[in-house]
C-alpha positions in Angstrom: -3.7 -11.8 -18.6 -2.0 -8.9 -20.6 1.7 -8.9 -21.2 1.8 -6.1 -19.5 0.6 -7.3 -16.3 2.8 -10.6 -16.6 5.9 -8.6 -16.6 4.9 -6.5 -13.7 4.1 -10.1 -11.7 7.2 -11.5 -12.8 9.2 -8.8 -11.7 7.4 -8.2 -8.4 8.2 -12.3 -7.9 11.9 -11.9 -9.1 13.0 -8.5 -8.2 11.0 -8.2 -5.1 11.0 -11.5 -4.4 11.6 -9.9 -0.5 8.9 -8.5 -0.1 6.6 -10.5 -2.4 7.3 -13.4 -0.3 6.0 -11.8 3.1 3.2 -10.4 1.1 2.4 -14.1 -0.1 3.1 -15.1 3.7 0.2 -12.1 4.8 -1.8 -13.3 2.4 -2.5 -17.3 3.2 -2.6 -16.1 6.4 -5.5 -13.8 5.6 -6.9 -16.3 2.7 -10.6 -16.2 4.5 -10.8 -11.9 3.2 -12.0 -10.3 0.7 -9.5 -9.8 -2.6 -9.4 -8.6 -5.9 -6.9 -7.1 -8.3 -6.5 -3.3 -8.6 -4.1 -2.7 -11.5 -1.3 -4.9 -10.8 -1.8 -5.9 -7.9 -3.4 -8.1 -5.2 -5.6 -6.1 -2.2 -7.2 -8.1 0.7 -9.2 -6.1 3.1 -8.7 -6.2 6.5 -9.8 -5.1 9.7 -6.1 -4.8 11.2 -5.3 -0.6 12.1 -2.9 0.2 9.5 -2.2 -0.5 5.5 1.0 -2.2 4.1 2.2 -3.0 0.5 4.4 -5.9 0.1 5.2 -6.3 -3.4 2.6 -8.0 -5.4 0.1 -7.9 -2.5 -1.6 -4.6 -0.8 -3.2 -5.2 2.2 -5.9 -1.9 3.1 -7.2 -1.5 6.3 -11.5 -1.4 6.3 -12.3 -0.2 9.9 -15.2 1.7 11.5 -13.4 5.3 10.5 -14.5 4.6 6.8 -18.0 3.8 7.1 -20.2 6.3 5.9 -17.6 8.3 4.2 -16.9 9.3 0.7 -15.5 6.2 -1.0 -15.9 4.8 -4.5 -16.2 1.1 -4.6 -13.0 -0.3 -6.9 -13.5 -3.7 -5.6 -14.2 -3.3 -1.6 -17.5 -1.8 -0.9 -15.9 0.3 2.0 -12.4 0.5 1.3 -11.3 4.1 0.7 -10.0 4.0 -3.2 -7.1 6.9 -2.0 -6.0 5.0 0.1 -5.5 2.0 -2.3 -4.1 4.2 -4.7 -1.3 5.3 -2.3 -0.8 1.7 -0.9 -0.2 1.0 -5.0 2.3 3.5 -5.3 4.5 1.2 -2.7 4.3 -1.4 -5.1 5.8 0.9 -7.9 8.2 1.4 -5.7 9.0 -2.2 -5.0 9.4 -2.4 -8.6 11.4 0.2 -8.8 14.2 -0.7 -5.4 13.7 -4.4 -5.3 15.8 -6.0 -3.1 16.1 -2.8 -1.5 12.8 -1.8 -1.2 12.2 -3.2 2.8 15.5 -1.3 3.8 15.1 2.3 1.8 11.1 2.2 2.1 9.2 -1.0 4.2 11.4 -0.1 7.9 11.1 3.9 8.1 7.6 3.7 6.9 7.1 1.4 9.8 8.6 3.3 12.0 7.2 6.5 10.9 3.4 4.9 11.6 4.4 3.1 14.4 6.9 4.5 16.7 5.2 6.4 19.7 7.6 9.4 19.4 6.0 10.2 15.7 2.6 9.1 16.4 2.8 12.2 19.1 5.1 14.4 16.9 2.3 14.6 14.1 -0.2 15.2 16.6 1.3 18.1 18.1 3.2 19.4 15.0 0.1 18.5 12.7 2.3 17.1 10.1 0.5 15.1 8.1 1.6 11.4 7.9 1.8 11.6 4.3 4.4 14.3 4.6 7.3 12.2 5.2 9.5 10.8 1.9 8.4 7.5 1.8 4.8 7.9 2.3 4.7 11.2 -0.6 6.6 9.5 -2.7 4.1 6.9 -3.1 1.3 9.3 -3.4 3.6 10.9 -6.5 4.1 7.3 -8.2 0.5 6.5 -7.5 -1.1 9.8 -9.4 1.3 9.8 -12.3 -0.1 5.7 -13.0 -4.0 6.6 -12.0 -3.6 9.9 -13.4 -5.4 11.0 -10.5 -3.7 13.4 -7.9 -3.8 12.3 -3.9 -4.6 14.5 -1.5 -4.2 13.4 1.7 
């Protein structure tokens, strides 16, 4: 392991400690999944609607939408690399709020994905969920570190 990526552990497991611990929770609780390190980081795949970063652990949804679509294979043979890129910008951001990372970031994104009221709103609206603070901000953090723009 390079120092590099032991600092960014030890600071995910002290500074996000929050959200690392739920992530760690998520993870035994999906031990049985596929995982493997992209960057600093921890992804499991799973078959749950929905992707969620906590911390040290990313956890990317592999459903039905993304089979026989353009995807690269950066670990998961049908897990959509843009879509672990953004989930890896949430981690940069845990590293970057910490403790504070669930309040400013973890709820509204939840409720941004979740709440019925948005759900319809970017239907109707066509707002792209990627739109809202949060969710671009991680897309920004994300291409700066892959070097890679995200367009979605």
């Amino acid at each position: 392991m390079g120092m590099r990526r032991f600092i960014i552990i030890f600071l995910q497991c002290t500074w996000g400690i929050l959200q690392t611990f739920l992530g760690l929770i998520l993870f035994l609780l999906n031990i049985k999944k596929k995982h493997y390190w992209h960057r600093n980081a921890i992804v499991t795949e799973w078959y749950h609607e929905g992707s969620v970063s906590l911390g040290l652990f990313l956890f990317v949804e592999v459903s039905r939408r993304t089979l026989g679509k353009s995807v690269k294979d950066i670990g998961g043979e049908k897990t959509d690399r843009l879509l672990v890129m953004h989930e890896y910008g949430h981690s940069i951001q845990s590293l970057i709020l910490g403790p504070l990372y669930l309040l400013i970031i973890g709820i509204p994104s939840f409720i941004w994905a979740n709440l019925p009221y948005f759900n319809r709103k970017r239907g109707r609206e066509h707002v792209s969920y990627y739109s809202f603070w949060p969710e671009r901000w991680a897309n920004e953090l994300s291409s700066r570190v892959h070097e890679e723009r995200i367009l979605l």
